[in-house]
C-alpha positions, 0 to 999 in steps of 0.5 A, spaced: 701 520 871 697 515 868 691 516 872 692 525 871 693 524 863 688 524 858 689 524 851 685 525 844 686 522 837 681 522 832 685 516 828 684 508 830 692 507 828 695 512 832 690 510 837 693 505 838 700 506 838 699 511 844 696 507 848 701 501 847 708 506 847 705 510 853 703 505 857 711 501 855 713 508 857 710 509 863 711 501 866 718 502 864 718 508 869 715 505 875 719 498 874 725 501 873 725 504 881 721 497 882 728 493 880 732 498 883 728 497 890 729 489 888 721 489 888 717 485 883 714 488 876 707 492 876 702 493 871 698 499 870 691 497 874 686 500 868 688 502 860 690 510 860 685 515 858 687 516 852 681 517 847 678 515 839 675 522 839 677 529 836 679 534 840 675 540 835 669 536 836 663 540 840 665 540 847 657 540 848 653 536 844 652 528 845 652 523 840 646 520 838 642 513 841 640 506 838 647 505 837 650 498 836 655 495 839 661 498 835 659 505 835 656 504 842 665 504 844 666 509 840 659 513 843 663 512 850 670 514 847 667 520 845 663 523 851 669 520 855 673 526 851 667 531 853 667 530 860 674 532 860 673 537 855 668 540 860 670 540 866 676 539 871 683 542 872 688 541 867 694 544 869 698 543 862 696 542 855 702 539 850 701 537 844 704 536 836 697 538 832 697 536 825 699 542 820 694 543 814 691 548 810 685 546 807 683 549 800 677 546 797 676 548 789 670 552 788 665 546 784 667 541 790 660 541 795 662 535 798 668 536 801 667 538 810 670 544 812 674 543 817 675 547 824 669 544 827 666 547 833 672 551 834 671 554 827 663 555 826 661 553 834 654 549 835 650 551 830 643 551 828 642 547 822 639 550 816 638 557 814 643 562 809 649 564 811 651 557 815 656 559 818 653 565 822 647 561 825 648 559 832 652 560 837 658 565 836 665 561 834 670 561 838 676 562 832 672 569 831 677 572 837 683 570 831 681 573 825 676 579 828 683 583 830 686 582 823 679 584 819 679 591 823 687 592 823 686 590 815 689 584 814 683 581 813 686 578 806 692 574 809 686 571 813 686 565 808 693 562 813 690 561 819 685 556 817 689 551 819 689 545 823 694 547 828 691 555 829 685 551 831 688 547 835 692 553 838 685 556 839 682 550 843 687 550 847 687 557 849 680 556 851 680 550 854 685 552 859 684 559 861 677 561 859 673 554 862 677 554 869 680 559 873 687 555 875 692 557 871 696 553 866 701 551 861 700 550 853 706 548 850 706 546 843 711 545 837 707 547 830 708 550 824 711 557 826 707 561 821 703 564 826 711 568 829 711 573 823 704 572 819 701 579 818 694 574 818 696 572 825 696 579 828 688 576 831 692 571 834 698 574 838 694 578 840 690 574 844 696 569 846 699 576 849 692 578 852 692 571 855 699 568 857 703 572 863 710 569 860 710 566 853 717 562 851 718 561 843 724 555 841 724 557 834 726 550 830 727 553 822 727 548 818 723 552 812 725 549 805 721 553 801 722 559 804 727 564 803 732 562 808 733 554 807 734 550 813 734 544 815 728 540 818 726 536 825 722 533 821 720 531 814 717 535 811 719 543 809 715 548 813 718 551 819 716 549 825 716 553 832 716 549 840 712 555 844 711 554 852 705 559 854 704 560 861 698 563 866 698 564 874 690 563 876 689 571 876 688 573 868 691 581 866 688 581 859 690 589 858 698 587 860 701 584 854 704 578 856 713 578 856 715 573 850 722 571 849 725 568 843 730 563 842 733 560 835 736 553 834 741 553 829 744 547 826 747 543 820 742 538 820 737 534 823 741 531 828 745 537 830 738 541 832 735 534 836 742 533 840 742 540 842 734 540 844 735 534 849 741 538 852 736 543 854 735 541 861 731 547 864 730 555 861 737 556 863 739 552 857 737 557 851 739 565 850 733 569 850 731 574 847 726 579 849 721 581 843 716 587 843 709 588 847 705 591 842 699 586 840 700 586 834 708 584 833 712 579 830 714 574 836 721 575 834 727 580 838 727 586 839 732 589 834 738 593 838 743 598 834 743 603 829 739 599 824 733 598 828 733 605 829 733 607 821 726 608 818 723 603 816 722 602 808 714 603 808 715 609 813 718 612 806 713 610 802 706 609 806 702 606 800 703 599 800 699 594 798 699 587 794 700 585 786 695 582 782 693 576 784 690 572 778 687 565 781 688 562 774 695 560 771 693 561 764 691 569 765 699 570 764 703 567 758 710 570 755 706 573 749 700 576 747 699 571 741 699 565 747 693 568 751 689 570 746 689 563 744 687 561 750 681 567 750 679 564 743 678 557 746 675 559 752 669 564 748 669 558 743 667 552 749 660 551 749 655 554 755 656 549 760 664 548 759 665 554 760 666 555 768 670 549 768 675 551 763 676 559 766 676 556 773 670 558 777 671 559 784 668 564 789 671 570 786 670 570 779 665 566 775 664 566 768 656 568 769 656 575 773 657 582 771 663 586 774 665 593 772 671 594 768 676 596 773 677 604 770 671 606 766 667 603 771 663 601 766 659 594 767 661 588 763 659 582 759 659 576 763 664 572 760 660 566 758 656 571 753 662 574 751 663 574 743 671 575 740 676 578 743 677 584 740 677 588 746 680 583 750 686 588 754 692 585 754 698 588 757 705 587 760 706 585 768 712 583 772 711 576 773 717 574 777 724 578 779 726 580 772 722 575 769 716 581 764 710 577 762 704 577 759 696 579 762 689 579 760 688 585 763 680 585 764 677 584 771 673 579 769 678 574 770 682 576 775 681 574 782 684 580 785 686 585 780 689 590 785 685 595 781 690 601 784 696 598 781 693 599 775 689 605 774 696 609 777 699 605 771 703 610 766 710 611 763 711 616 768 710 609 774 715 605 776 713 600 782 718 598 788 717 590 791 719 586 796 718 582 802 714 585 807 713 578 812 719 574 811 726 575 812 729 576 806 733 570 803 740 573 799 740 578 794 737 585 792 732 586 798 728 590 793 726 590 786 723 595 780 718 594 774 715 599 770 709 594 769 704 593 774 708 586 779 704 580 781 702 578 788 709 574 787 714 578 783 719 578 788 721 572 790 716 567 787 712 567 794 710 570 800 706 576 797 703 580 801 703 588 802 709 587 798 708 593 792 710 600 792 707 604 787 713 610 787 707 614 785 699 615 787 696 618 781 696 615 773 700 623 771 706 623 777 704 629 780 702 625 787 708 622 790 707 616 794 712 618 799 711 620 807 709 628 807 715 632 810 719 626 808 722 631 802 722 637 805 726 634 812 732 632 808 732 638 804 733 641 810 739 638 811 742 637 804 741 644 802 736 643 796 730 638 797 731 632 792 724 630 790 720 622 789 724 619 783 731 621 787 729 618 794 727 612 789 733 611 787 737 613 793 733 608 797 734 602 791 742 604 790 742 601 797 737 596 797 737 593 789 744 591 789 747 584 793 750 586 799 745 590 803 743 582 805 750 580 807 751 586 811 745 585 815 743 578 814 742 577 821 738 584 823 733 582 816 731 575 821 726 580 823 722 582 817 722 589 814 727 593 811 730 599 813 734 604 810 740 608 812 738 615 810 745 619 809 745 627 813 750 628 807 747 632 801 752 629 796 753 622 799 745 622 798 746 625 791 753 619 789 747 613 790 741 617 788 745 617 781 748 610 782 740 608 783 737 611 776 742 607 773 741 600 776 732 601 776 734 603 769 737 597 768 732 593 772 725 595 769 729 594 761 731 601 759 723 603 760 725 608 766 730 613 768 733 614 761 738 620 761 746 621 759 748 615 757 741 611 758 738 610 752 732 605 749 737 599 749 739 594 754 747 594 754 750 589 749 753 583 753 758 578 754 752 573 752 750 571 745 746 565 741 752 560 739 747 555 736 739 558 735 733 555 738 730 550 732 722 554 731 720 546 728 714 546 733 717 539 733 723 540 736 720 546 741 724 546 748 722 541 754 729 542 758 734 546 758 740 545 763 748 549 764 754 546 761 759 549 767 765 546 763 763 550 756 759 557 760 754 555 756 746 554 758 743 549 753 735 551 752 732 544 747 737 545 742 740 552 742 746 553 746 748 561 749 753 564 753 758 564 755 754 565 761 758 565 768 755 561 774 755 568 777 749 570 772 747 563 772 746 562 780 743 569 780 738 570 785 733 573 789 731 571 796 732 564 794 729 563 787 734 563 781 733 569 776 734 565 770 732 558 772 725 560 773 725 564 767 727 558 763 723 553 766 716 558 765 718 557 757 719 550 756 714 545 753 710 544 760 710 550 763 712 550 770 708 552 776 700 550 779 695 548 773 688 550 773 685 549 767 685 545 760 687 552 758 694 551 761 696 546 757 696 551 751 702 552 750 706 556 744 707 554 738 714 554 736 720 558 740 721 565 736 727 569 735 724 575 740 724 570 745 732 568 744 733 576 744 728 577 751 734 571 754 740 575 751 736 581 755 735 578 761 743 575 761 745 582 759 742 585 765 745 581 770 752 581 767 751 589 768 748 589 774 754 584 777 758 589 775 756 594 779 756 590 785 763 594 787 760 601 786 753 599 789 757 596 796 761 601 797 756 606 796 752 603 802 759 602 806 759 611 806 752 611 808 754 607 813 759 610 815 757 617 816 751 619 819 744 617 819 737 619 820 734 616 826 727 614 825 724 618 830 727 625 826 723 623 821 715 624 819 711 618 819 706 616 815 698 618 818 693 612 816 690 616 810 697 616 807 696 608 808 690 608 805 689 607 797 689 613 793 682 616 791 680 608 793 674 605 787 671 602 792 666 599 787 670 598 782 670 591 779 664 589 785 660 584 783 653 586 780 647 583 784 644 580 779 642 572 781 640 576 788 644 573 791 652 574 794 657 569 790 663 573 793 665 569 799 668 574 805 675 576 805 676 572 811 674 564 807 680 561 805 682 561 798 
């Protein structure tokens, strides 16, 4: 074992320690037979080769000569790890590889990307575009399939230290020798699900014949909070990989999956170190497909309902701001920030709007409707044109925005172009398992990246139609016309919308099919039954007008004002700036929220726990009003916070607790509307139209709109495929 086991690490301590505890392990292991055999100890005849070198460096380029005697050491540590990764059979790579993500801000110009020769290959110093000179890079086989496939957004993920490592193994053992092997690895387990990570299972499923995923959990800040075999909060996965000698490159490899549950740690270990052979775990299979989740196939009448984005074929991102400050709770605040910012001096000004790749202060874009070409920002003067406008910042929680291209990262153009009072916009989780409560969620305004739950944005936005008038709907073309059919009078878009959030907005679609939602995507029972559809359809008008605050779907009974609750203001928030609210907390004795020196309620703990995959509604309203506003920072601008606490903020509280009193009290009409549907026949999947790629792609798509004008000759933009 000693003589046919090499090792890489690039940092002296631990270094050291794998020398020390492999060599104890592995005497331990040949003294212990010796002392059963009554022989003598043994030492290991020569030190175990293990080496001070980093495994993602060059397999072909050699140090440099003239060293003295300390980098003359660690010059033969490091071409005794090229060797090995140049040549000679390895039959198994194992591994617990660092997991980080590196994100560089966009005035840093010292800071290494990391990747090494993985990420950038042998390159040719000098030149524009570095990281296209030289040879071509061995990651590229990760991210070129997400690029075609239109997931180079989600591209930002992989640059990770385990993905590159992931990567150089793969290479190592099946593109440099010819004998088959093993990669097993247990890492961050983003690469299961992540529509980032498409390239990636795609060539593990190109180059393994077998593939075995033991997924660990362990995700703390994800939807579903689970404990950890380690102490830190991202999910981790083991997965084993093997190849017979002869490669089948076009036979999608045979995955299996199994899932370690348990109440804690030590649960999860004692359950692993029971494993003795394949037979210890239940498998599941997982799809063929390149490009699908390494997670089981689903079986029973849920896995045969359409998916949610086979209703509703357009779907795309929210707006991504890349800068806090563009949001706040009022107009008042933002153009605050906007004077102070038009206010700094030239050369302060990149520093307090937070340049980076994707805007800066200097270039000219194009406005994101007209077309037209902007101002640069640092000669903007006033903000009298400066567009504010409303926008779903998290679950129930309406804010603030500057609507102007030039100060937004990623505006999502379409969202709001589409953007009328005829618009409503459908969220949720397209990526990850839904946590407890709604499984989707309305706005009548244009919805951030992460509106649904705080996280995990992706292809999470549903525009319910695909033009500003409401004459396009967004919806699968024949879809209507199908169920007319069998309903005897063909519902149009806002009726499949509210059907369609009657079973997915309330609390129990998540508790009924908790398990089946491991998998990401949610699917929708469409009822054959005309007056079933019609009975949910109506209960659903109801419930997005609740939810976008009365803005939509008015109607008998349905008026311009949220219904009157429970919850009152007890004692009004002081407006002294001075006594401006730094905490705010839940008296569950008294039902009662105390925010600075104002108290409401009565509040239930129902209301007051309410959540949405994981984040609590009203918490996170809160903590984004208080003195030190929560969330990431970014600018000075983020500082400025509002002056005092106003009567229309109470009165937006209030709102927000009546709209989750009257909500809750739907939960009984909303569960046993989905229990019908159920209960009853369903449509398959397969008896319905299914989107075709246009239908996918954006509406009337301004390609250049927002574009940068090449006005320095030069492209600041970094690609889609660069991290954030």
């Amino acid at each position: 074992m000693a003589e046919n086991m090499h090792g890489f690490e690039v940092l002296v301590g631990p270094y050291a320690v794998a020398h020390l505890r492999l060599t104890q392990a592995l005497e331990g292991a040949m003294n212990d037979a010796k002392a059963a055999a009554g022989e003598p100890e043994e030492k290991l005849g020569k030190r175990l080769n293990i080496y001070l070198a980093d495994t993602l460096e060059s397999p072909t380029k050699a140090p440099p000569g003239g060293l003295d005697l300390t980098h003359k050491a660690l010059t033969q540590e490091h071409e005794a790890a090229r060797k090995v990764k140049q040549g000679g059979d390895i039959l198994v790579c194992l591994g617990n590889p660092p997991y980080d993500r590196q994100q560089i801000d966009a005035d840093d110009t010292t800071t290494k990307r990391k990747g090494g020769w993985v990420r950038f290959g042998d390159q040719i110093e000098g030149g524009a575009k570095q990281e296209e000179q030289g040879e071509r890079p061995i990651f590229r086989d990760f991210t070129e399939p997400a690029t075609n496939a239109g997931a180079g957004v989600h591209l930002k993920n992989l640059y990770n230290d385990y993905v590159y490592f992931w990567r150089w193994a793969l290479w190592r053992l099946f593109e440099q020798q010819n004998c088959g092997g093993v990669v097993t690895f247990i890492t961050a387990s983003s690469y299961l699900a992540g529509p980032g990570f498409i390239g990636v299972r795609e060539v593990m499923r190109r180059t393994f014949d077998e593939l075995w995923i033991i997924d660990l959990g362990g995700d703390n800040l994800g939807t579903r909070k689970t404990p950890n075999v380690f102490s830190i909060q991202t999910p981790v996965a083991i997965a084993i990989g093997v190849r017979a000698a002869k490669p089948s490159p076009n036979k999608s490899a045979i995955v299996r999956y199994a899932k370690i549950d348990g109440p804690d740690r030590d649960n999860k270990l004692t359950q692993l170190e029971a494993v003795a052979d394949f037979a210890g775990l239940v498998w599941r299979d997982c799809p063929g497909d390149w490009h699908k989740p390494f997670l089981p196939e689903g079986k029973g009448d849920f896995f045969d309902w359409p998916m949610l984005s086979n209703l509703f074929p357009y779907q795309r991102s929210g707006t991504m701001t890349g800068r806090p400050w563009v949001i706040a709770e009022t107009e008042e605040l933002l153009r605050t920030r906007i004077h102070r910012l038009f206010s700094a001096s030239k050369p302060d000004k990149p520093k307090i709007f937070k340049d980076n790749n994707y805007r800066k202060v200097k270039n000219i874009y194009r406005h994101h409707l007209s077309n037209d070409k902007l101002v640069p920002l640092v000669e903007q003067k006033g903000d009298s044109h400066i567009k504010i406008s409303d926008l779903l910042f998290r679950p129930y929680d309406r804010q603030k925005i500057v609507e102007d291209i030039r100060f937004i990262d990623r505006m999502g153009e379409i969202l709001w172009e589409v953007n009328s009072t005829s618009q409503i916009y459908l969220t949720h989780l397209a990526s990850a398992p839904l946590g407890e409560g709604q499984a989707l969620a309305v706005s009548s305004a244009p919805p951030d990246k992460h509106a649904f739950r705080g996280s995990f944005g992706g292809k999470d936005v549903i525009p319910l139609y695909r033009d500003a008038a409401g004459t396009e709907p967004n919806v699968t073309a024949g879809l209507l016309d199908a169920l007319g059919a069998a309903y005897g009078a063909t519902p149009d878009a806002e009726d499949l919308a509210a059907y369609v959030y009657a079973l997915l907005g309330g609390q129990s679609y998540t508790r009924r099919f908790w398990n089946e939602l491991e998998t990401p995507g949610p699917r929708v029972p469409l009822t054959k039954d005309g007056k079933t559809f019609a009975e949910a359809s109506k209960l659903g008008r109801k419930l997005i007008w609740l939810h976008t605050y009365t803005e939509r779907f008015r109607g008998k009974d349905r008026g311009d004002e949220v219904p009157q609750g429970k919850a009152t203001t007890i004692k009004g928030v002081s407006a002294d700036p001075a006594h401006y609210p730094v905490e705010y907390a839940y008296d569950e004795a008294k039902r009662e929220i105390v925010v600075g020196d104002g108290r409401f309620g009565p509040v239930s703990p129902q209301v007051w726990e309410f959540e949405v995959s994981g984040l609590k509604v009203v918490q996170s309203w809160l903590g984004y009003r208080m003195k030190k506003r929560a969330g990431k920072k970014s600018s000075p601008l983020d500082e400025i916070r509002p002056e005092r606490w106003t009567a229309r903020m109470s009165d937006e509280l209030l709102e927000l607790l009546w709209v989750l009193e009257a909500t809750l009290a739907m939960e009984l009409e909303l569960e046993a509307a989905l229990d019908k549907v159920v209960a009853g026949p369903c449509f398959a999947a397969a008896d319905l139209p299914t989107p075709t790629p246009e239908e996918r792609k954006a509406p009337g798509k301004a390609a250049s709109s927002g574009a940068q004008l090449d006005m320095f000759g030069e492209q600041d933009d970094v690609d889609q495929d660069e991290e954030d």
